[in-house]
C-alpha positions as CSV (number, residue, x, y, z in Angstrom):
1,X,-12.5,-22.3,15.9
2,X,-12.9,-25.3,13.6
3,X,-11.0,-24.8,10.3
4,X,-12.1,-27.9,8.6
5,X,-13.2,-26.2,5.1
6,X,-10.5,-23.9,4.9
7,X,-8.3,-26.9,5.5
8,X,-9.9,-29.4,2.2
9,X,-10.0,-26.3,0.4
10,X,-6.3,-25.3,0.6
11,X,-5.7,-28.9,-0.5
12,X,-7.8,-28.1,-3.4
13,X,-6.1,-25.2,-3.6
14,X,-2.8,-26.3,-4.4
15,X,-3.5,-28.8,-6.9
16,X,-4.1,-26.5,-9.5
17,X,-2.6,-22.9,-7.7
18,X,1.1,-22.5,-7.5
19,X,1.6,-22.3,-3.5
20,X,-2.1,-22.8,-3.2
21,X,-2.8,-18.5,-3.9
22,X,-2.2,-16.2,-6.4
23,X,-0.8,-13.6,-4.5
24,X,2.7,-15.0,-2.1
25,X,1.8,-12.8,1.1
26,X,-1.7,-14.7,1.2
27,X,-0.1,-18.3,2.0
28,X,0.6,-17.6,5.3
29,X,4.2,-18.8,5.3
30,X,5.7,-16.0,7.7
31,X,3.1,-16.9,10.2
32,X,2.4,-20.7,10.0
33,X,-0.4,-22.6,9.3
34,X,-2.5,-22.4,6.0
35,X,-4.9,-19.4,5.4
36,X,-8.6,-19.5,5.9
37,X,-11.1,-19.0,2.7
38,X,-13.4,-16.3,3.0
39,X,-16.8,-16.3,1.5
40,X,-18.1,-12.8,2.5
41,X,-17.9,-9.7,4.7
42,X,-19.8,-6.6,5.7
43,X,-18.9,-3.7,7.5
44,X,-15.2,-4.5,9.2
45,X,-16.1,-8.2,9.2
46,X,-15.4,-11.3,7.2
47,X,-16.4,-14.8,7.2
48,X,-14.7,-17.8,6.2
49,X,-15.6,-21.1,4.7
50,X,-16.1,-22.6,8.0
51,X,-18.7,-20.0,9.3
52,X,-16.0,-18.6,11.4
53,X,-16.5,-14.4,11.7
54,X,-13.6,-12.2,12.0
55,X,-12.7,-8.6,12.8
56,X,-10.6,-7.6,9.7
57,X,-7.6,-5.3,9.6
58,X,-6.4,-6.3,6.5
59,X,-9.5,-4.7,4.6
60,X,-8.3,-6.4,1.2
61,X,-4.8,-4.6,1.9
62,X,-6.1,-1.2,2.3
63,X,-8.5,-0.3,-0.2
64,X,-11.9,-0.6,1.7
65,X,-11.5,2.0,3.9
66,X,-15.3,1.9,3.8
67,X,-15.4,-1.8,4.9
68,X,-16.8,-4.4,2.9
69,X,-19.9,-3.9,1.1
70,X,-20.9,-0.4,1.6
71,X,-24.6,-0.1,0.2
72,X,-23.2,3.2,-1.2
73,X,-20.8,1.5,-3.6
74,X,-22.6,-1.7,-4.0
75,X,-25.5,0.4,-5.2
76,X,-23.0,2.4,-8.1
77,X,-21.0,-0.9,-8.6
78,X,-24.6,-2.7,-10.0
79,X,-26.1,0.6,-11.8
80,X,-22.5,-0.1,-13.9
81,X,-23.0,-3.8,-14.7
82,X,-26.3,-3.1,-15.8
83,X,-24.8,-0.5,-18.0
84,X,-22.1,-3.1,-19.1
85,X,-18.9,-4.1,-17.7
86,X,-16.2,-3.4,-19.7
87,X,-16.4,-1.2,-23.5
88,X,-13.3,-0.1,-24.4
89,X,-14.6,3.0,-25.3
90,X,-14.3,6.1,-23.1
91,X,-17.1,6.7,-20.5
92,X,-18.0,9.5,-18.1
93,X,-17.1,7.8,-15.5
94,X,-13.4,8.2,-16.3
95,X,-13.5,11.9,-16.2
96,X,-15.4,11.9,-13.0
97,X,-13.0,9.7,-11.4
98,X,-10.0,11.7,-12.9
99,X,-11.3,15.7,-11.8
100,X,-12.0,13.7,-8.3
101,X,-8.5,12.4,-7.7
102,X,-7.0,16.1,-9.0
103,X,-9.8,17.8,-6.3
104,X,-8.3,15.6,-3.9
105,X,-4.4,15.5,-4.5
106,X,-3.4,19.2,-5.6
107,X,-0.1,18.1,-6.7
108,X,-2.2,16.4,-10.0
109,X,-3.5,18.2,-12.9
110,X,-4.0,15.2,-15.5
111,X,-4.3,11.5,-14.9
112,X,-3.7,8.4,-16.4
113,X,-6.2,5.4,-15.1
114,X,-4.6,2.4,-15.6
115,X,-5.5,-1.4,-13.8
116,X,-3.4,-1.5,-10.3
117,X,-0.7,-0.4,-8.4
118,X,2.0,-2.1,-10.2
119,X,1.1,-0.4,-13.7
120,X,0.7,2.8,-12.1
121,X,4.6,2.7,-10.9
122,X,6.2,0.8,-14.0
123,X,4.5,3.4,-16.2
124,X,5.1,6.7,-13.9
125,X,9.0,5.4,-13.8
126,X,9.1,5.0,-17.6
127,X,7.6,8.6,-18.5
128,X,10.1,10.2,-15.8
129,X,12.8,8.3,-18.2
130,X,11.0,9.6,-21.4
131,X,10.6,13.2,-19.4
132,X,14.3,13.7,-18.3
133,X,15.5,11.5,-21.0
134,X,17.8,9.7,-18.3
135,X,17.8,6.0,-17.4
136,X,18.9,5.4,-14.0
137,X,16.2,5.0,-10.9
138,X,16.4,5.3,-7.3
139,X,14.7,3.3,-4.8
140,X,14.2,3.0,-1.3
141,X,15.1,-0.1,0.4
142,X,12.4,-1.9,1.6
143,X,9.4,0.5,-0.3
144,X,7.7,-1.9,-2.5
145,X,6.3,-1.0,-5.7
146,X,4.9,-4.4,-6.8
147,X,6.5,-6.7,-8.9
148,X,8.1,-4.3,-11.3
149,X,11.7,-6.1,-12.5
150,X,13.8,-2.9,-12.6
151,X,12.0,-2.2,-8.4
152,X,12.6,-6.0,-7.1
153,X,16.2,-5.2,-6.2
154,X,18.2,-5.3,-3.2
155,X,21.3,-3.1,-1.6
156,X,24.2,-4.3,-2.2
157,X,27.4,-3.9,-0.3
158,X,27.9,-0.3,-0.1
159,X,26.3,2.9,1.1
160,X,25.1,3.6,-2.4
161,X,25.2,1.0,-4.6
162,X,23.7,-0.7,-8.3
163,X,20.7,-3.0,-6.9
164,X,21.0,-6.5,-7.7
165,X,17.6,-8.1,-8.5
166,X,15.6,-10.0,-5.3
167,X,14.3,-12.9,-8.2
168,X,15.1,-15.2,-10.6
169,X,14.2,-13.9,-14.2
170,X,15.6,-10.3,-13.7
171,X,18.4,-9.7,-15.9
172,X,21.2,-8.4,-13.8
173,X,22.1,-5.7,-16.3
174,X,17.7,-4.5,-15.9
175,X,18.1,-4.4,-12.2
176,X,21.3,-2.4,-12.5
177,X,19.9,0.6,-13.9
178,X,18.2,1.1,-10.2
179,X,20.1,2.3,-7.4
180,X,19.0,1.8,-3.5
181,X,19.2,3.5,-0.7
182,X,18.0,2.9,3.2
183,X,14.6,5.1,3.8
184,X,15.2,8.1,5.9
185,X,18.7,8.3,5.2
186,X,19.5,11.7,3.4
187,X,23.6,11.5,3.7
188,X,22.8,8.6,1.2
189,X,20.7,10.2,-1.1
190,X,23.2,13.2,-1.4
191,X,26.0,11.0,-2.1
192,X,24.2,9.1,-5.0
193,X,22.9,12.6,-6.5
194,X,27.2,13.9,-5.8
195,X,28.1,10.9,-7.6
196,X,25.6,10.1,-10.8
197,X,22.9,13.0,-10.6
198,X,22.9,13.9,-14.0
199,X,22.2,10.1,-15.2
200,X,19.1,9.6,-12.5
201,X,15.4,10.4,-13.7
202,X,13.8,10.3,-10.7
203,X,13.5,9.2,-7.1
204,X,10.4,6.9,-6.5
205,X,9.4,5.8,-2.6
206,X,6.4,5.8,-0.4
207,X,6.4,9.1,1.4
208,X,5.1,6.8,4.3
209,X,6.6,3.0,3.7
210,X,3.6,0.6,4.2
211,X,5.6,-3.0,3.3
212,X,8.3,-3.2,5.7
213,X,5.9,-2.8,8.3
214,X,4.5,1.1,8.3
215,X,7.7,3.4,8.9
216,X,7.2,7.3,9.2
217,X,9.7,9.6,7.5
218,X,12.3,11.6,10.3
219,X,11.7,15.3,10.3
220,X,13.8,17.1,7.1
221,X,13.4,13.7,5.0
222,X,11.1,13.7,2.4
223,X,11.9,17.7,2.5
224,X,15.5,16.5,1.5
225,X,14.9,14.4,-1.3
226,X,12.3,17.3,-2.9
227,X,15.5,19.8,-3.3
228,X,17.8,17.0,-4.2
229,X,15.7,16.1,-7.4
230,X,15.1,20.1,-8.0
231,X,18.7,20.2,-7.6
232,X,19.7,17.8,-10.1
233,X,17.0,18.0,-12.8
234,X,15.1,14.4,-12.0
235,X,11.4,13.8,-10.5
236,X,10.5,12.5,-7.5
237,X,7.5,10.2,-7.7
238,X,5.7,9.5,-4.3
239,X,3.8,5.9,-4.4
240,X,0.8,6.8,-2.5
241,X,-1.2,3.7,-3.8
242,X,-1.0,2.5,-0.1
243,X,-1.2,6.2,2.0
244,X,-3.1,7.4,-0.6
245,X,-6.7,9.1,0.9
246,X,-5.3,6.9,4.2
247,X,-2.5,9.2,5.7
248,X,-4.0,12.0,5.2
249,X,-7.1,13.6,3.0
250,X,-4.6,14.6,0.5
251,X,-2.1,11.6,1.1
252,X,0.9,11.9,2.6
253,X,2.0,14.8,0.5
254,X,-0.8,16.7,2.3
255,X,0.2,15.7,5.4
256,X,3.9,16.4,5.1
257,X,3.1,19.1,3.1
258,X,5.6,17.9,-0.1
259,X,4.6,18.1,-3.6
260,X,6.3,15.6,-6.0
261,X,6.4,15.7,-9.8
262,X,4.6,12.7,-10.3
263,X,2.0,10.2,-7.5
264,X,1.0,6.6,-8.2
265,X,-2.9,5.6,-6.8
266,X,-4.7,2.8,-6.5
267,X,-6.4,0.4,-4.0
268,X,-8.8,3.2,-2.1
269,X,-9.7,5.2,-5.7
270,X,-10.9,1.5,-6.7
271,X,-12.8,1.2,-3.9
272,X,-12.1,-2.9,-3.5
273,X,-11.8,-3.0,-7.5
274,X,-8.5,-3.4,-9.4
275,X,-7.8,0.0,-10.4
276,X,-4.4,2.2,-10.5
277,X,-3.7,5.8,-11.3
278,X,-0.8,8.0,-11.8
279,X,-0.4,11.8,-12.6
280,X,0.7,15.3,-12.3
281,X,1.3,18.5,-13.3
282,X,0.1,18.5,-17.5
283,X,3.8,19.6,-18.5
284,X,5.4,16.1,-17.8
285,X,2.0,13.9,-18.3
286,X,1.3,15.3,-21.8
287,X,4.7,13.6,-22.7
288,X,2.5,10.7,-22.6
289,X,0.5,9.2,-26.2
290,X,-1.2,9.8,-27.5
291,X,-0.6,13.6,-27.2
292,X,3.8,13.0,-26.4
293,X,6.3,10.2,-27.5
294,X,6.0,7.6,-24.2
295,X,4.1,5.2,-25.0
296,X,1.4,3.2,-22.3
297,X,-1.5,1.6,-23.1
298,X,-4.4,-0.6,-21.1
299,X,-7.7,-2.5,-22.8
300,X,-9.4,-2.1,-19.1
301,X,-8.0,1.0,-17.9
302,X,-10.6,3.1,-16.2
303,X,-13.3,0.2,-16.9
304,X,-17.1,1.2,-15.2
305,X,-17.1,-1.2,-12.5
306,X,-13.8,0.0,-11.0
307,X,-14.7,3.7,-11.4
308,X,-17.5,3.7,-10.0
309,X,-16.4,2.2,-7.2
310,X,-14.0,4.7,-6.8
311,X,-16.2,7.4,-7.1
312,X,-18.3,5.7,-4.4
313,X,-15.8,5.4,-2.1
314,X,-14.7,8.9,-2.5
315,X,-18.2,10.4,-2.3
316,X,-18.7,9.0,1.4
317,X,-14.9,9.5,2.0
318,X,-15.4,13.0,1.5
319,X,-18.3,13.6,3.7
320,X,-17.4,15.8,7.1
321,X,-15.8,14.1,9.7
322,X,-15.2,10.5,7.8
323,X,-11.5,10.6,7.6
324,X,-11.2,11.6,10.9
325,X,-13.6,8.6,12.1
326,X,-11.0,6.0,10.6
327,X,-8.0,7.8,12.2
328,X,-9.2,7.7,15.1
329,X,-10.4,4.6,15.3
330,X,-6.7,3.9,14.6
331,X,-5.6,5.6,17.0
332,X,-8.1,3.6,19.8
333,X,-6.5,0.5,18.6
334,X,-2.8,1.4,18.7
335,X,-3.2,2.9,22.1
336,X,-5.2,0.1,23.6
337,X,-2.6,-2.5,22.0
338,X,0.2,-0.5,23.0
339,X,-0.9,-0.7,26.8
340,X,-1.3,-4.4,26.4
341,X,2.1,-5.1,25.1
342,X,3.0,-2.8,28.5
343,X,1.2,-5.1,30.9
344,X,2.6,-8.0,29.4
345,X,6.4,-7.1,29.3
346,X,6.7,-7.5,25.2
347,X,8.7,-4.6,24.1
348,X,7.1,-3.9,20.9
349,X,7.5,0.0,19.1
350,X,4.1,1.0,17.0
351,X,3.7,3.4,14.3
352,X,0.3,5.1,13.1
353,X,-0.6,7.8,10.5
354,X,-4.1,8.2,9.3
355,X,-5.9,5.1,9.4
356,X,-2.8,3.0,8.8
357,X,-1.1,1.0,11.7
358,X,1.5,-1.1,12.8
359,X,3.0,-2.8,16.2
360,X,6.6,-3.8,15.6
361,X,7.8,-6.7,18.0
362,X,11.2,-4.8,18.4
363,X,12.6,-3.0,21.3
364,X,14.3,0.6,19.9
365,X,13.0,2.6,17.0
366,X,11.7,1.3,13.2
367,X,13.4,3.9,11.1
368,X,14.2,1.7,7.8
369,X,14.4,-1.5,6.3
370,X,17.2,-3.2,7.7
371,X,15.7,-1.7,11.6
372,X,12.0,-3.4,10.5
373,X,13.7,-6.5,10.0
374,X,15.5,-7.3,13.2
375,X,11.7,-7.5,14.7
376,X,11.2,-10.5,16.4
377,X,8.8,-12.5,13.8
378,X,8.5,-15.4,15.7
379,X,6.8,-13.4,18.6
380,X,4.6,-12.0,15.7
381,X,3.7,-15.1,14.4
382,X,2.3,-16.7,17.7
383,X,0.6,-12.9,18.5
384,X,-1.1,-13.2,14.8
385,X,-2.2,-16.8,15.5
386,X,-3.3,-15.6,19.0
387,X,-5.4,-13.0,17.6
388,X,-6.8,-14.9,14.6
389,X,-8.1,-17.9,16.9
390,X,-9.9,-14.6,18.5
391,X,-11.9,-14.1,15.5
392,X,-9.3,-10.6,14.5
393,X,-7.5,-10.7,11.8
394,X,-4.3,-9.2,11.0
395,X,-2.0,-9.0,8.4
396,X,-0.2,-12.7,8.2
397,X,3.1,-11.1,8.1
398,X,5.1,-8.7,10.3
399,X,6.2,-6.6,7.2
400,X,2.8,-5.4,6.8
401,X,0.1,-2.4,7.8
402,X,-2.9,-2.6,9.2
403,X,-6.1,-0.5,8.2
404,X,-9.3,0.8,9.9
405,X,-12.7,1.6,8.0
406,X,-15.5,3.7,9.1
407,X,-17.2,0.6,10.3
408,X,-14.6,-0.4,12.7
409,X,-16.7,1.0,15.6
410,X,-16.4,0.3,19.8
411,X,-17.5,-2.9,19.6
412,X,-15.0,-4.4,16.9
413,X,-12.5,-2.4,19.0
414,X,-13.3,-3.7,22.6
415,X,-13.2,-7.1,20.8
416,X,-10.0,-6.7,19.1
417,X,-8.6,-5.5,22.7
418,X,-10.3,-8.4,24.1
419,X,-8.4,-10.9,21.7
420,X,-4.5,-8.7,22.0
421,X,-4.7,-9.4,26.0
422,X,-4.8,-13.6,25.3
423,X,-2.3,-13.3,22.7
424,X,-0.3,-10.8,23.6
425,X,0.6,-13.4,27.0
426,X,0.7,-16.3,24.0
427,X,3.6,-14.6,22.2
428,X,5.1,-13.1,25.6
């Protein structure tokens, strides 16, 4: 594949763009090389600067679980701009985005709209404070929540410990108000709750961890953590804006069959438009303003383009036998890459829910953070440079999830197998 564009570009690119992007993950530093420019896609393809055409996984990191450019939500996304792009004002649209999303996640009877996934967490953490009138957090080591200061913490030295913050510009004394724990470790979570339960306003985690690598939770998990918080009077607020209408239907509340106080959206209800959600039951979101004291606020919140996107994507979503298209398109993909890695001798331990999936280069179980990170990224790296000099393209780090769409069909399947057999001998 000839790279040339992509190459003068990210020289371009980092004249005037700290690291060349404006988003770390996209700079290809855990991988190697520089990244590739795309100009367009359609279906569950893209194409870069150079021509080159690629089977993508990545799908915008998980929102277009319809693929790129779906003439259903192109044809909503224009009837908005014609309309107008942006009013400030309330619209229809919000209300038909909002009754969807409570249709479709039973745990949520009001919503807030709000602009991505990292204003749908800050401001669902900060009305469980105003709600239970507590200030200490707990988070799961290794969940990301995007780049929310009092959530880009770090363990410390003990079982259950004060996070200390993962970046420069966090006051020490912000980040200390959060407390960590390793995913799918309950003994943890009961000691923190024994020792400072009546000081913690919620829990928050992905149900189904989606950034350090995809990472199911152990049977009686998520189950634990719901009495905890009964238990001890605090919420427990499920980020979904990753498994979200991907692990299941319903997210992975459905699927688990847990219902949390409070869920944070985004990326699929926005249909590849920035748009976050969060909600629940009316008792704890009417604390919100303007009807309670906790104050949130956003000038593009719930703006026409996004929702109707999201309402797009939904309406097809929705349709018989759609979901189960995308998991089991999944499913082809893991299996036939899980074979590979058997022919080849690469130990390698995958992971799949839904239409989210991921192929750890690790021999044992991924159960949390600190298992996810003694994978062998160097292997990764050469298998992700393997694959995308095969025209597939994978997340360009280990740490991430891949993602099917209803156009990811047999033949971007047998080509994705096609590529894994070269590069799975490459990173052997």
């Amino acid at each position: 594949m000839n790279f040339d564009r992509s190459a003068a570009l990210w020289q371009e690119a980092n004249k005037v763009l700290v690291g060349g992007v404006n988003s770390p993950v996209r700079a290809f530093k855990a991988v190697g090389g520089h990244p590739f420019f795309a100009v367009s896609g359609k279906g569950a393809h893209v194409v870069d600067a150079d021509g080159n055409d690629y089977v993508d996984y990545v799908l915008s990191w998980g929102p277009l679980v319809l693929g790129h450019c779906h003439p259903h939500v192109e044809e909503a996304v224009r009837k908005a701009l014609e309309r107008g792009a942006s009013f400030g004002i309330p619209t229809e649209a919000e209300i038909r985005l909002a009754e969807a999303i409570t249709r479709w996640v039973p745990s949520i009877e009001k919503v807030r709209l709000v602009n991505s996934g990292t204003e749908a967490t800050m401001s669902a953490i900060r009305l469980a404070r105003g709600y239970t009138g507590r200030d200490l957090i707990v988070k799961i080591e290794g969940c990301y929540h995007g780049h929310v200061d009092g959530l880009l913490v770090k363990a410390g030295s003990g079982l259950t410990t004060f996070g200390t913050p993962t970046s420069p510009g966090i006051p020490a004394a912000y980040a200390a108000c959060t407390l960590t724990m390793a995913y799918n470790d309950l003994d943890a979570a009961r000691t923190i709750f024994a020792e400072k339960g009546d000081q913690i306003a919620c829990i928050i985690l992905e149900p189904v961890p989606g950034n350090m690598g995809l990472v199911l939770p152990e049977p009686g998990y998520l189950e634990g953590l719901r009495a905890l918080t009964k238990q001890h009077g605090a919420l427990l607020i499920f980020d979904e804006v990753m498994s979200g209408f991907r692990a299941a239907r319903g997210g992975a509340q459905e699927r688990y069959g847990i219902t949390p106080d409070l869920t944070c959206l985004g990326k699929v209800i926005g249909g590849g438009l920035p748009v976050g959600a969060y909600g629940g039951p009316a008792a704890i979101m009417d604390r919100l303003s303007p009807v309670g004291p906790v104050y949130q606020a956003g000038t593009l919140s719930g703006n026409p383009l996004a929702t109707a996107a999201g309402l797009a994507t939904l309406d097809v979503l929705g349709q018989p036998g759609v979901f189960e298209q995308t998991e089991n398109a999944m499913n082809t993909v893991c299996d036939g890459l899980g074979q590979i890695a058997k022919e080849a001798g690469v130990p390698v331990f995958q992971t799949r829910i839904g239409s989210m999936g991921c192929m750890f280069f690790h021999d044992g179980p991924v159960r949390n953070y600190a298992e996810a990170t003694a994978s062998d990224t160097k292997r990764y790296a050469a298998f992700f440079q393997g694959m995308l000099h095969r025209g597939v393209y994978l997340a360009p780090a280990q740490f991430e999830t891949a993602f099917t769409s209803i156009a990811h069909g047999p033949a971007e399947i047998d080509r994705t197998l096609d590529a894994a057999r070269g590069a799975m001998r490459e990173a052997g």
